[in-house]
mmCIF file of the N, C-alpha and C atoms, coordinates in Angstrom:
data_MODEL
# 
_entry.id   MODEL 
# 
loop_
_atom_site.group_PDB 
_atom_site.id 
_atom_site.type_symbol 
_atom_site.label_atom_id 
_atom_site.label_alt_id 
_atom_site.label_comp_id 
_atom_site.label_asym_id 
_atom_site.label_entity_id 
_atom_site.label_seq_id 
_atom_site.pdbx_PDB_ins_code 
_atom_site.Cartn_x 
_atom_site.Cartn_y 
_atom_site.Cartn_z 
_atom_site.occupancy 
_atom_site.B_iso_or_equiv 
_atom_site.pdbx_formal_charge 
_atom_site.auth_seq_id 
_atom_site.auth_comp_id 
_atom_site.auth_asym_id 
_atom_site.auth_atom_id 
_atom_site.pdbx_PDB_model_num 
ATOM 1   N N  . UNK A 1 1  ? -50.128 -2.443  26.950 1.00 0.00 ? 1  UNK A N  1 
ATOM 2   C CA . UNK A 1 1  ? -48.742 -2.830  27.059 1.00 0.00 ? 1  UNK A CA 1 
ATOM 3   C C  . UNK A 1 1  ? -48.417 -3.760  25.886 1.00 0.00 ? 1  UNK A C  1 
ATOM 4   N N  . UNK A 1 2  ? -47.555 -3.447  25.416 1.00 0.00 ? 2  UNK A N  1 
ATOM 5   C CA . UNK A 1 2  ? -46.745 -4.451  23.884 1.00 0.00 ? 2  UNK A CA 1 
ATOM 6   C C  . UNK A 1 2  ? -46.050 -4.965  24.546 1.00 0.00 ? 2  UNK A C  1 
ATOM 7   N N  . UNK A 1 3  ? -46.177 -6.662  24.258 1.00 0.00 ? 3  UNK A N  1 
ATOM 8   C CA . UNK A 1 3  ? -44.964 -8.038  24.550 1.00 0.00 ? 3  UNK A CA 1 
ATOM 9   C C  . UNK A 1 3  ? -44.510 -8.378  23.810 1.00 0.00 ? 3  UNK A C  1 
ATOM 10  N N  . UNK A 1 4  ? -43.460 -8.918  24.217 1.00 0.00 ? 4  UNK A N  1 
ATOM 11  C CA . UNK A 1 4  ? -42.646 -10.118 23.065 1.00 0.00 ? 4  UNK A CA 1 
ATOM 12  C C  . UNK A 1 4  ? -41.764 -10.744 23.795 1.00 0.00 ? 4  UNK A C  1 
ATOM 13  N N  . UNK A 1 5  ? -41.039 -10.873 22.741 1.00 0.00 ? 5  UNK A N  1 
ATOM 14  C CA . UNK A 1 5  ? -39.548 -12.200 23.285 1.00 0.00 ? 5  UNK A CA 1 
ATOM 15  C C  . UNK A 1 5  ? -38.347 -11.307 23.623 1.00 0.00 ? 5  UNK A C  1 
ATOM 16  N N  . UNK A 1 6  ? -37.827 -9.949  22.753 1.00 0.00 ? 6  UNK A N  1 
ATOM 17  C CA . UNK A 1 6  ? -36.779 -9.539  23.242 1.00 0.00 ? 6  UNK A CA 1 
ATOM 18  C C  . UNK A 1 6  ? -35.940 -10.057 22.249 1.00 0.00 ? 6  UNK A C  1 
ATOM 19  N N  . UNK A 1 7  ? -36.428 -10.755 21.274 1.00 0.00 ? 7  UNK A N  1 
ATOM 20  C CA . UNK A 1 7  ? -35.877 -11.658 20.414 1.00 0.00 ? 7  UNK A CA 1 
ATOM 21  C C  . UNK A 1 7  ? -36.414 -10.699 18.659 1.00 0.00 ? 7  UNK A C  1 
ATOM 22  N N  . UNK A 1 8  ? -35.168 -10.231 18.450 1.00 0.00 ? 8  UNK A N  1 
ATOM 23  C CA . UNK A 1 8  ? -35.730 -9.833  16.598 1.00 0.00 ? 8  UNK A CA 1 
ATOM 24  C C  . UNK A 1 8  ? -35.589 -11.180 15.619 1.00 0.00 ? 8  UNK A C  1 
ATOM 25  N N  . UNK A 1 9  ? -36.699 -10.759 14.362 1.00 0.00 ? 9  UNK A N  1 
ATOM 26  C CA . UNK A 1 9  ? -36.673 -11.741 13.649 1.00 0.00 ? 9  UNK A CA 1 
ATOM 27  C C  . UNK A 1 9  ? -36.627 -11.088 12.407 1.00 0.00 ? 9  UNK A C  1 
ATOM 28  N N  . UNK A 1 10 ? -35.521 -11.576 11.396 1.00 0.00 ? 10 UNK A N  1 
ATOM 29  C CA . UNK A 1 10 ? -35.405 -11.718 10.210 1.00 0.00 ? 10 UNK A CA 1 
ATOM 30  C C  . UNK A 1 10 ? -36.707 -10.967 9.401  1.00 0.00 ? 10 UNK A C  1 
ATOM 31  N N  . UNK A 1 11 ? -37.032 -10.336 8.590  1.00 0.00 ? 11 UNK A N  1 
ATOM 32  C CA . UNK A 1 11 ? -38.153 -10.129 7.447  1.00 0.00 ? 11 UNK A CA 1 
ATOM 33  C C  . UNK A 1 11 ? -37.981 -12.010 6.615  1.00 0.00 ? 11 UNK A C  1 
ATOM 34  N N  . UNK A 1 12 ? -36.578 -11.885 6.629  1.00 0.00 ? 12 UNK A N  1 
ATOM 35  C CA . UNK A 1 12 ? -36.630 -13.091 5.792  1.00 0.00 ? 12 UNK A CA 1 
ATOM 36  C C  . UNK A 1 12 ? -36.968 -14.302 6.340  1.00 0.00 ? 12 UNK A C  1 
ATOM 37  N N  . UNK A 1 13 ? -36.638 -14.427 7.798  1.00 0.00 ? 13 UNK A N  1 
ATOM 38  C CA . UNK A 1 13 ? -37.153 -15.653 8.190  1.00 0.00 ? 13 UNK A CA 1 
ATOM 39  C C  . UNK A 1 13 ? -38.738 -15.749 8.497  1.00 0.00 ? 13 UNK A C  1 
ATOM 40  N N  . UNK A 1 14 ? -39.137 -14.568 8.660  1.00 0.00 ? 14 UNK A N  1 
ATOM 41  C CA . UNK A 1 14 ? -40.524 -14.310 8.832  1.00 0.00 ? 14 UNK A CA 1 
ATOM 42  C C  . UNK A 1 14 ? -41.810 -14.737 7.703  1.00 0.00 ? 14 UNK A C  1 
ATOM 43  N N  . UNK A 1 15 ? -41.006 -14.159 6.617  1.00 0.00 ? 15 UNK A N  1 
ATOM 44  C CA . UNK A 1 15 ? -41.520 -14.299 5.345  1.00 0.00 ? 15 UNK A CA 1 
ATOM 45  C C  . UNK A 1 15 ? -41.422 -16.200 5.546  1.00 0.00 ? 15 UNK A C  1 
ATOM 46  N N  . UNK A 1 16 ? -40.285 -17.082 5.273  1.00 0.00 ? 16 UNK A N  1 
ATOM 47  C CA . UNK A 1 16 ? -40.404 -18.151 4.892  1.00 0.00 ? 16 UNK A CA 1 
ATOM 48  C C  . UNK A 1 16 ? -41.374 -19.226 5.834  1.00 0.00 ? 16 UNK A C  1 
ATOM 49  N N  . UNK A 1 17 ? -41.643 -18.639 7.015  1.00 0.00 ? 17 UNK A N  1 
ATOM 50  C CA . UNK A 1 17 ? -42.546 -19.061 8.172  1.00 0.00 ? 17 UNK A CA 1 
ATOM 51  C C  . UNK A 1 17 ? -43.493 -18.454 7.894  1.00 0.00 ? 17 UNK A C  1 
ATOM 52  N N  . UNK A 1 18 ? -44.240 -17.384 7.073  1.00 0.00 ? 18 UNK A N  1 
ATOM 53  C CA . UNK A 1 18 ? -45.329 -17.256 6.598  1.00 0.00 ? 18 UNK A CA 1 
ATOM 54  C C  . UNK A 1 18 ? -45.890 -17.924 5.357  1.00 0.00 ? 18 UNK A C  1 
ATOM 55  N N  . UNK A 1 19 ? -45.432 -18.043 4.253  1.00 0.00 ? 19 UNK A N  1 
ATOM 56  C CA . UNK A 1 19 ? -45.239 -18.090 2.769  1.00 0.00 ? 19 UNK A CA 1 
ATOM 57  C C  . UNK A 1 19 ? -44.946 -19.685 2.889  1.00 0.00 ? 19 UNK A C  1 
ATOM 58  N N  . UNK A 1 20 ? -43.981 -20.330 3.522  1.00 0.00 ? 20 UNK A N  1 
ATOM 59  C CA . UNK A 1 20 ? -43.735 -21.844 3.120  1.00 0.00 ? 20 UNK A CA 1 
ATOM 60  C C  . UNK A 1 20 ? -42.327 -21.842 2.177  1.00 0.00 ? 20 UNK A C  1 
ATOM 61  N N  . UNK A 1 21 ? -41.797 -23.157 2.235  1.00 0.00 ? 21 UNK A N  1 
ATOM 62  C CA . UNK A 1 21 ? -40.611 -22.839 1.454  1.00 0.00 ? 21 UNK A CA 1 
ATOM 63  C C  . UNK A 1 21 ? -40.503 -23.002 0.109  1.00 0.00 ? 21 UNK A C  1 
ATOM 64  N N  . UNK A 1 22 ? -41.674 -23.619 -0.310 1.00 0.00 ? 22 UNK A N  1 
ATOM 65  C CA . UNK A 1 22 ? -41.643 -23.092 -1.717 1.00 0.00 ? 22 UNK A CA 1 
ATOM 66  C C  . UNK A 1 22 ? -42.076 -21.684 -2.636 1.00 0.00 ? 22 UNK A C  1 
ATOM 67  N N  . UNK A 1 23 ? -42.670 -20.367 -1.785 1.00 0.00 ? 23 UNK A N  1 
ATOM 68  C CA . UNK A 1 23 ? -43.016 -19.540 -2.224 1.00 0.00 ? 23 UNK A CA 1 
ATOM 69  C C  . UNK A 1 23 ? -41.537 -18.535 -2.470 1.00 0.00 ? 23 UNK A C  1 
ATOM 70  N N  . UNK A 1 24 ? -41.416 -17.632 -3.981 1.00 0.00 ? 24 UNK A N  1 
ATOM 71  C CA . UNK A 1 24 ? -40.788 -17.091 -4.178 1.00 0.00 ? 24 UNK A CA 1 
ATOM 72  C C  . UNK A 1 24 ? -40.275 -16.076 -2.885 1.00 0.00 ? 24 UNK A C  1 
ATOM 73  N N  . UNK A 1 25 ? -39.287 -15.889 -2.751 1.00 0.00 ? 25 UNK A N  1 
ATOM 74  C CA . UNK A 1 25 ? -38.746 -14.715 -1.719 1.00 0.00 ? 25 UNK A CA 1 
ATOM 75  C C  . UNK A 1 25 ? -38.999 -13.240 -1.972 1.00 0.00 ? 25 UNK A C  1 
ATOM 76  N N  . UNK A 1 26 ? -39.088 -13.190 -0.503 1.00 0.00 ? 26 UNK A N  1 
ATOM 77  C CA . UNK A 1 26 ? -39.791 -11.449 -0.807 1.00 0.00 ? 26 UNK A CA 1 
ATOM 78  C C  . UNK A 1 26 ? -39.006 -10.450 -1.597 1.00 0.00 ? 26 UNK A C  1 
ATOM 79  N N  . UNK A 1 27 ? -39.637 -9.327  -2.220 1.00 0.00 ? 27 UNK A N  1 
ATOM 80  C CA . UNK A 1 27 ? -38.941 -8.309  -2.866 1.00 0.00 ? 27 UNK A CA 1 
ATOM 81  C C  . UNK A 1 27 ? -38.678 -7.168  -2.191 1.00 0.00 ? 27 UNK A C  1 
ATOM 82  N N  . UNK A 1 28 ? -37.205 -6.462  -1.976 1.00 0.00 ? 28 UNK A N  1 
ATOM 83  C CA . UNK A 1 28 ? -37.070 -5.496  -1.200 1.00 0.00 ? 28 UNK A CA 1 
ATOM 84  C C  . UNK A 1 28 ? -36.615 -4.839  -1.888 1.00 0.00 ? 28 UNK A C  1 
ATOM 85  N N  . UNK A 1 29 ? -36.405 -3.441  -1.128 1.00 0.00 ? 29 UNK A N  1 
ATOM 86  C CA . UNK A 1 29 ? -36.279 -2.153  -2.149 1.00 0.00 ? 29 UNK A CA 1 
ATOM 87  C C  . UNK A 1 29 ? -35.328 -1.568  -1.047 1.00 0.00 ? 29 UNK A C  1 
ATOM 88  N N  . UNK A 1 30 ? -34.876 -0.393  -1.579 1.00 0.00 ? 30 UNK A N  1 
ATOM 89  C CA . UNK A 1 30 ? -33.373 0.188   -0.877 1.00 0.00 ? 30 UNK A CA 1 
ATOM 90  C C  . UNK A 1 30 ? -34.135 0.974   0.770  1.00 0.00 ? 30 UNK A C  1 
ATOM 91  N N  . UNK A 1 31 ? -33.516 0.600   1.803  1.00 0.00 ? 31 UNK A N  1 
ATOM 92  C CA . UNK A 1 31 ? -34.166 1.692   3.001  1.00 0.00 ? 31 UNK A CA 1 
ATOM 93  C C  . UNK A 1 31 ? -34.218 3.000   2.271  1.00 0.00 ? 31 UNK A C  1 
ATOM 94  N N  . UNK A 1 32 ? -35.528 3.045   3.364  1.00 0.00 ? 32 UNK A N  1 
ATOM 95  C CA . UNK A 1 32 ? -35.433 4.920   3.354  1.00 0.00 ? 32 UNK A CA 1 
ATOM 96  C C  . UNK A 1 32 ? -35.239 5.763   4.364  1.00 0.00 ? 32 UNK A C  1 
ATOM 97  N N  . UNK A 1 33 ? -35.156 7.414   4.253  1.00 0.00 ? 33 UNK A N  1 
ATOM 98  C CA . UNK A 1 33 ? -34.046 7.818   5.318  1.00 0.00 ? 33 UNK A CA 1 
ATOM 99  C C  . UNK A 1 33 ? -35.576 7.917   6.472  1.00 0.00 ? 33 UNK A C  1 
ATOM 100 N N  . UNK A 1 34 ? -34.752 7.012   7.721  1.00 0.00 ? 34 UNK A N  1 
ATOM 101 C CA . UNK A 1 34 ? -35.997 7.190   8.828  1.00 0.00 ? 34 UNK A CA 1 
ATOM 102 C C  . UNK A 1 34 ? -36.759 5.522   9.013  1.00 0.00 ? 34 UNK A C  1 
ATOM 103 N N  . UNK A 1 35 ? -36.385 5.063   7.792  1.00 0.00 ? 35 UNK A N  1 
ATOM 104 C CA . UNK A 1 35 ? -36.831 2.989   8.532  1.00 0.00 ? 35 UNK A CA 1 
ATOM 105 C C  . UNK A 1 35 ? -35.811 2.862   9.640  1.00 0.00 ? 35 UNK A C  1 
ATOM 106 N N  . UNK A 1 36 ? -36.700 2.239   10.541 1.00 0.00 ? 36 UNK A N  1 
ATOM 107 C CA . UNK A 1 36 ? -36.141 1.358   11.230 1.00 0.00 ? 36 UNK A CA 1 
ATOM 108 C C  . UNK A 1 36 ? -35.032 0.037   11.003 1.00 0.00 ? 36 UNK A C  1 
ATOM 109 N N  . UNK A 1 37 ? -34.398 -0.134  11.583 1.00 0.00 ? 37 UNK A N  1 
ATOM 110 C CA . UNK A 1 37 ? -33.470 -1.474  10.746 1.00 0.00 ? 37 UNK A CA 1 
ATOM 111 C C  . UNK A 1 37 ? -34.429 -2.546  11.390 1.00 0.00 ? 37 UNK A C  1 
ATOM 112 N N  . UNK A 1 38 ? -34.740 -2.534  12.963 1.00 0.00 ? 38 UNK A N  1 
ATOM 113 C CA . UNK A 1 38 ? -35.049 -3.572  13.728 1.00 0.00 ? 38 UNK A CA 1 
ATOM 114 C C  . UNK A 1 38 ? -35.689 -2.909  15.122 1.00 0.00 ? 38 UNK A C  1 
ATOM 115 N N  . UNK A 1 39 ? -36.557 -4.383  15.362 1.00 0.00 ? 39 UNK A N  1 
ATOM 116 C CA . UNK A 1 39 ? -37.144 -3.710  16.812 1.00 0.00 ? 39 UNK A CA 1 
ATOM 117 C C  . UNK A 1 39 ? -37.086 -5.214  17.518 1.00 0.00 ? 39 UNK A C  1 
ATOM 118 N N  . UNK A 1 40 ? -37.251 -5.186  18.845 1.00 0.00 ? 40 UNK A N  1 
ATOM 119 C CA . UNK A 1 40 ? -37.588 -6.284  19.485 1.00 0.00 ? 40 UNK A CA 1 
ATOM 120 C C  . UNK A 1 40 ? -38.315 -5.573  20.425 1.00 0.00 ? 40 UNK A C  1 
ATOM 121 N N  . UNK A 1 41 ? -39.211 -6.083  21.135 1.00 0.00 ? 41 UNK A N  1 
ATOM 122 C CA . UNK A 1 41 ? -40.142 -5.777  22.135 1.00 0.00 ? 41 UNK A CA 1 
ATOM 123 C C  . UNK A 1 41 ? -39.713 -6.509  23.567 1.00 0.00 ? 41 UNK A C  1 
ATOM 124 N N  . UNK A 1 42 ? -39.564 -5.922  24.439 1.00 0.00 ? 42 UNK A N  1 
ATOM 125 C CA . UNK A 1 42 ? -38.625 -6.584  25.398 1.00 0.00 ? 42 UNK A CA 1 
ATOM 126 C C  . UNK A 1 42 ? -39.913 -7.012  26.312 1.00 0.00 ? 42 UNK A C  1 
ATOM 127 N N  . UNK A 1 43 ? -39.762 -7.933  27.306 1.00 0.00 ? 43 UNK A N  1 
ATOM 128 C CA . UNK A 1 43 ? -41.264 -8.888  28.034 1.00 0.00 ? 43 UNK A CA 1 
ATOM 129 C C  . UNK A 1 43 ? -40.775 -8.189  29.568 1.00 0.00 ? 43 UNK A C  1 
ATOM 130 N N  . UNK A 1 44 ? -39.918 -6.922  29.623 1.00 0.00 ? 44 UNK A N  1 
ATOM 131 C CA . UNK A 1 44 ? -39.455 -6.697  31.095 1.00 0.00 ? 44 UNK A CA 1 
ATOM 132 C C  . UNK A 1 44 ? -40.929 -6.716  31.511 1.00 0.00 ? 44 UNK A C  1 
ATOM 133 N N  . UNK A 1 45 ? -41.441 -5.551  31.057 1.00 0.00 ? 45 UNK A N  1 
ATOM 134 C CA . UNK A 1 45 ? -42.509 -4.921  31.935 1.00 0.00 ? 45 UNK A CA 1 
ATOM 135 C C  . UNK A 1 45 ? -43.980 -5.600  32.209 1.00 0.00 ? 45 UNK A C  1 
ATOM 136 N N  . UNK A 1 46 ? -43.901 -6.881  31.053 1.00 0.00 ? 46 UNK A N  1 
ATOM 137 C CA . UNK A 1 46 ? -45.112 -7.694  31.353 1.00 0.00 ? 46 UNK A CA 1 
ATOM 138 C C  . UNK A 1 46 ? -44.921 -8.797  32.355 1.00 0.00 ? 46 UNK A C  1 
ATOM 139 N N  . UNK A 1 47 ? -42.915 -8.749  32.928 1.00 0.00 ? 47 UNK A N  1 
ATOM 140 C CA . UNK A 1 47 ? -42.997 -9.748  33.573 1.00 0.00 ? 47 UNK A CA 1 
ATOM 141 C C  . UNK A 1 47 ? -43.016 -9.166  34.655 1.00 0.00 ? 47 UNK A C  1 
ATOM 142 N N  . UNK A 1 48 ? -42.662 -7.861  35.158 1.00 0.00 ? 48 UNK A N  1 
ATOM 143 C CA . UNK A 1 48 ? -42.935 -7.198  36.166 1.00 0.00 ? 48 UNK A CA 1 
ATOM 144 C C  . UNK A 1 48 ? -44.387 -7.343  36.568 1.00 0.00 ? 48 UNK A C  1 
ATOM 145 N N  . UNK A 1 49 ? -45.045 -6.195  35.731 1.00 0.00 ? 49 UNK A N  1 
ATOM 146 C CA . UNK A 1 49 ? -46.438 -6.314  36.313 1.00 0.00 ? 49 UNK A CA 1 
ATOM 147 C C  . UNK A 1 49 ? -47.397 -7.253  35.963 1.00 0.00 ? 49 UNK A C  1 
ATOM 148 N N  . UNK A 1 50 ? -47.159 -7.923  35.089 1.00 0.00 ? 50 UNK A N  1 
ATOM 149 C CA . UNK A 1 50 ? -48.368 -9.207  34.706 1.00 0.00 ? 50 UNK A CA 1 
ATOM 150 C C  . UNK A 1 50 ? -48.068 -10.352 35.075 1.00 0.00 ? 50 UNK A C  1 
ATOM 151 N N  . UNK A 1 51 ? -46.563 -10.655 35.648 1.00 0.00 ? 51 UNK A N  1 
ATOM 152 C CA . UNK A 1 51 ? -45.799 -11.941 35.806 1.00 0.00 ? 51 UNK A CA 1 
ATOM 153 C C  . UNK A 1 51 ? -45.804 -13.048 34.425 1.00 0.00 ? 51 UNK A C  1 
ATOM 154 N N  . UNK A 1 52 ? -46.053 -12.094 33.401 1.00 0.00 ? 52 UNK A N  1 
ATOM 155 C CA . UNK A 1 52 ? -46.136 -12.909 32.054 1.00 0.00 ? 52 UNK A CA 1 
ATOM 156 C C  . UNK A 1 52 ? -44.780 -13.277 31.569 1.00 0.00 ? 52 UNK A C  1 
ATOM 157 N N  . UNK A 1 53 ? -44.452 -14.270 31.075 1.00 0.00 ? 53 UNK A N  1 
ATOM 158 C CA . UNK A 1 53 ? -43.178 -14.276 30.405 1.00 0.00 ? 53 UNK A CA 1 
ATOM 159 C C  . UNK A 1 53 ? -43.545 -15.444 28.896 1.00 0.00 ? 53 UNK A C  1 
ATOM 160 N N  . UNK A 1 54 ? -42.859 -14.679 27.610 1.00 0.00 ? 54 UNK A N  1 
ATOM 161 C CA . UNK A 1 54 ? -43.159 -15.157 26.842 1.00 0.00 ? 54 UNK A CA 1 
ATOM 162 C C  . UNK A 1 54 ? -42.739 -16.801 26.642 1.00 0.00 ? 54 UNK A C  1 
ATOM 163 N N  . UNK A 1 55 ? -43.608 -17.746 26.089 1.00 0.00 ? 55 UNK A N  1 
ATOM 164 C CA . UNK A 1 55 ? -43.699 -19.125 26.148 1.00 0.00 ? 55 UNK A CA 1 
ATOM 165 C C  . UNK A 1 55 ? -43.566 -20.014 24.950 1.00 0.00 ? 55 UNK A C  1 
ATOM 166 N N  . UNK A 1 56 ? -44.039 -19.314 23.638 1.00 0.00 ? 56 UNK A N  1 
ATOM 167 C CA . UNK A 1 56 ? -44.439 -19.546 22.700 1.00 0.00 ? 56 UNK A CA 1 
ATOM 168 C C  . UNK A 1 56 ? -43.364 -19.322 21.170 1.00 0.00 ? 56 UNK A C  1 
ATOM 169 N N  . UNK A 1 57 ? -42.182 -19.788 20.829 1.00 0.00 ? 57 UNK A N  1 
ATOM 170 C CA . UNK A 1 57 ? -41.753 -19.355 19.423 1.00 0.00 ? 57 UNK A CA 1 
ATOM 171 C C  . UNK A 1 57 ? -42.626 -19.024 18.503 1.00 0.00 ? 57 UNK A C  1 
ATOM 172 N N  . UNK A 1 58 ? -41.936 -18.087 17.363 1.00 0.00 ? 58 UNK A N  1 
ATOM 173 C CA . UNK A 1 58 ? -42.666 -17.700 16.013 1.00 0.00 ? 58 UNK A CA 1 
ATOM 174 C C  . UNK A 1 58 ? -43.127 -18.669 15.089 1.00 0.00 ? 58 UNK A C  1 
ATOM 175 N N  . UNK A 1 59 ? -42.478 -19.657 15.108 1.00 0.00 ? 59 UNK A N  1 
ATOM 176 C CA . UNK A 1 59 ? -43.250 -20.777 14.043 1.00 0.00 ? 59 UNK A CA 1 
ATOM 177 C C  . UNK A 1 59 ? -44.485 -21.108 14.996 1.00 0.00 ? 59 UNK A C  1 
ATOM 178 N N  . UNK A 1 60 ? -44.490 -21.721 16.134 1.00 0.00 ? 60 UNK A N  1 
ATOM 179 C CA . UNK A 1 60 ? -45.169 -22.274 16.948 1.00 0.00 ? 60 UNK A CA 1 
ATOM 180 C C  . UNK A 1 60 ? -46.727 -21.766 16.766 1.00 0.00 ? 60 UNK A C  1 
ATOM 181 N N  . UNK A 1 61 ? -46.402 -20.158 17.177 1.00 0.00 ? 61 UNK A N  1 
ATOM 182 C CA . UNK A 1 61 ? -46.780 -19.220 17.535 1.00 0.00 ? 61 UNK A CA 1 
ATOM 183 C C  . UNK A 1 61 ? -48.010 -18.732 16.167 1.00 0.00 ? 61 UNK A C  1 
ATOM 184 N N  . UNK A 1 62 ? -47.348 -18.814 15.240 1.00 0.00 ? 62 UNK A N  1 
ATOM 185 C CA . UNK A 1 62 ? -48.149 -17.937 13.669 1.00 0.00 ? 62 UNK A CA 1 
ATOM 186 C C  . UNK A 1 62 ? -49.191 -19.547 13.514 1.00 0.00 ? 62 UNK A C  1 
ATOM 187 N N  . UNK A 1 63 ? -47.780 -20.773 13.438 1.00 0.00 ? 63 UNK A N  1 
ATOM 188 C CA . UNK A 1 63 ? -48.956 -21.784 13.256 1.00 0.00 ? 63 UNK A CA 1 
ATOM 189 C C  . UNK A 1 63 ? -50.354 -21.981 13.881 1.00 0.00 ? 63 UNK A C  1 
ATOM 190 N N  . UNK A 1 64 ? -50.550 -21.814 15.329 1.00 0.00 ? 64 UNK A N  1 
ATOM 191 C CA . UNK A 1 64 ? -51.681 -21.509 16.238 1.00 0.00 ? 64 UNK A CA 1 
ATOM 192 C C  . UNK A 1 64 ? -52.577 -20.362 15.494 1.00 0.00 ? 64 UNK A C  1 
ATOM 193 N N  . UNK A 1 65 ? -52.291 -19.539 14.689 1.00 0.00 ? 65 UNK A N  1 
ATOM 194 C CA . UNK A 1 65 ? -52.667 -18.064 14.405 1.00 0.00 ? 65 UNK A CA 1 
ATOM 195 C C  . UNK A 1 65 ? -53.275 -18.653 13.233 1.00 0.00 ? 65 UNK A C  1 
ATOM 196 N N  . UNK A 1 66 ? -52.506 -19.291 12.474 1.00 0.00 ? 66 UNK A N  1 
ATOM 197 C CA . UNK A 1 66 ? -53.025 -19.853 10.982 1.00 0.00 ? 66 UNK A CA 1 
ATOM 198 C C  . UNK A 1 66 ? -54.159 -21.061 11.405 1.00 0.00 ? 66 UNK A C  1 
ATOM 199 N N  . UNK A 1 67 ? -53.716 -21.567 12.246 1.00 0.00 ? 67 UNK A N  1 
ATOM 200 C CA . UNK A 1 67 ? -55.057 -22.722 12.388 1.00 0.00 ? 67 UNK A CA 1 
ATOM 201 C C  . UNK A 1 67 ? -55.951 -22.328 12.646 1.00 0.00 ? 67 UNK A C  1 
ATOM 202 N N  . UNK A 1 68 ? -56.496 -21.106 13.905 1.00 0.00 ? 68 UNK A N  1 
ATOM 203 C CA . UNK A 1 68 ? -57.356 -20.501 14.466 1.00 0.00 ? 68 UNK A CA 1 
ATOM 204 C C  . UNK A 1 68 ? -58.026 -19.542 13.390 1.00 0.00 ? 68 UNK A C  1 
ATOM 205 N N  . UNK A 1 69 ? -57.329 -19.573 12.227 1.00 0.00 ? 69 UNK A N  1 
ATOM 206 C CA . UNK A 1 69 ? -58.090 -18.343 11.063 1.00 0.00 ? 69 UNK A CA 1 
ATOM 207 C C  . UNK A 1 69 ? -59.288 -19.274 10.536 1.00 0.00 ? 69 UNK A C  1 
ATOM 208 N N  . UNK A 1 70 ? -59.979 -18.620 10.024 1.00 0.00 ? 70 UNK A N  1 
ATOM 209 C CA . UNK A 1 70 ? -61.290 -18.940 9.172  1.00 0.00 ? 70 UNK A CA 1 
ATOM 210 C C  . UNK A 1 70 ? -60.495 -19.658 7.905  1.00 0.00 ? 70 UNK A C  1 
ATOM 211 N N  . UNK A 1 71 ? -59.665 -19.355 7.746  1.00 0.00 ? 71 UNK A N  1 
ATOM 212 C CA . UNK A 1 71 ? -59.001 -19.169 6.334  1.00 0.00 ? 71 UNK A CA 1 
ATOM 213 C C  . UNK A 1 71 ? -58.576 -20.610 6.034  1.00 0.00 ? 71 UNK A C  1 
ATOM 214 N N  . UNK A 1 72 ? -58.126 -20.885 7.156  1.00 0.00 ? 72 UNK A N  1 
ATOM 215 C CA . UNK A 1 72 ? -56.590 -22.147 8.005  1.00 0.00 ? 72 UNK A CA 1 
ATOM 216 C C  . UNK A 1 72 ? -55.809 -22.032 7.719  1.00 0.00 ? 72 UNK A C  1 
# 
């Protein structure tokens, strides 16, 4: 089962919560026929059957991800 927030996020805000705000901004190129514009992953069905409901924002969320890396 795929979770989330139900909540879409930006490429661009994504990028600057990955990258930091001093890294140059990402480079995009024209859609092509068949991209997606956007997705959100809706938490119905994990709150149905798992009683999960998401807890955690994307900064919050990647930061935990970045600390927990080997990398940091």
């Amino acid at each position: 089962m795929n979770v989330g927030t139900g909540t879409t996020t930006p490429i661009r805000d994504l990028w600057a919560v990955l990258a930091g705000p001093s890294a140059p901004g990402p480079t995009f190129a024209a859609a092509r026929a068949g991209d997606i514009g956007r997705v959100a992953l809706s938490p119905t069905r994990a709150r149905i059957h798992l009683s999960w409901a998401p807890w955690t924002d994307l900064q919050t969320g990647l930061r935990a991800v970045r600390t927990g890396h080997p990398d940091g």
